[in-house]
N, C-alpha and C positions, 0 to 999 in steps of 0.2 A: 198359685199352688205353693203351699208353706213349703213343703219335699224338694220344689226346685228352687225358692228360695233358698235355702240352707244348704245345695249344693252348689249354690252359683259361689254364694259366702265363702263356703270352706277353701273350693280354688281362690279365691281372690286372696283369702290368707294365705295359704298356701303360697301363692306366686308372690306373694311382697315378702313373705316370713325367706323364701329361696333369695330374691333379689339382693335382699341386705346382707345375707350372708350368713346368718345368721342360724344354724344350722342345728345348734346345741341350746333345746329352748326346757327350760323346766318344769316341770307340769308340778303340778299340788298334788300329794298323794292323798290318798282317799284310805279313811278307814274302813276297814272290811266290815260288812253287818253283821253280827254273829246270826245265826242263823240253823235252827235245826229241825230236823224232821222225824215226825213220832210216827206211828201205825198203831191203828188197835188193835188187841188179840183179838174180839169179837168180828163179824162181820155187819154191818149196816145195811139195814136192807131197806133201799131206796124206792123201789117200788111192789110194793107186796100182792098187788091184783093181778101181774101178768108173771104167769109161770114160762119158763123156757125148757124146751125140751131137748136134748140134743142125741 
């Protein structure tokens, strides 16, 4: 199972990256994706045959 692969992995860094002591590790930072979110004014109507009643 990949899922337990990849958690057996993480401890084993984990306990070697603790052993040496090494405690202050630096990660690559990562640019943020711009990212936005629009709305229509209208509404889209997804299914037009079934009417709902409420």
């Amino acid at each position: 199972n990949l899922t337990e692969f990849n958690t057996a992995h993480n401890k084993r860094i984990s306990t070697l990256t603790i052993e040496e002591g090494n405690l202050d590790i630096q990660r690559p930072k990562r640019k943020r994706k711009n990212s936005r979110v629009t709305f229509n004014e209208e509404d889209e109507v997804i299914n037009p045959g079934r009417v709902i009643s409420r």
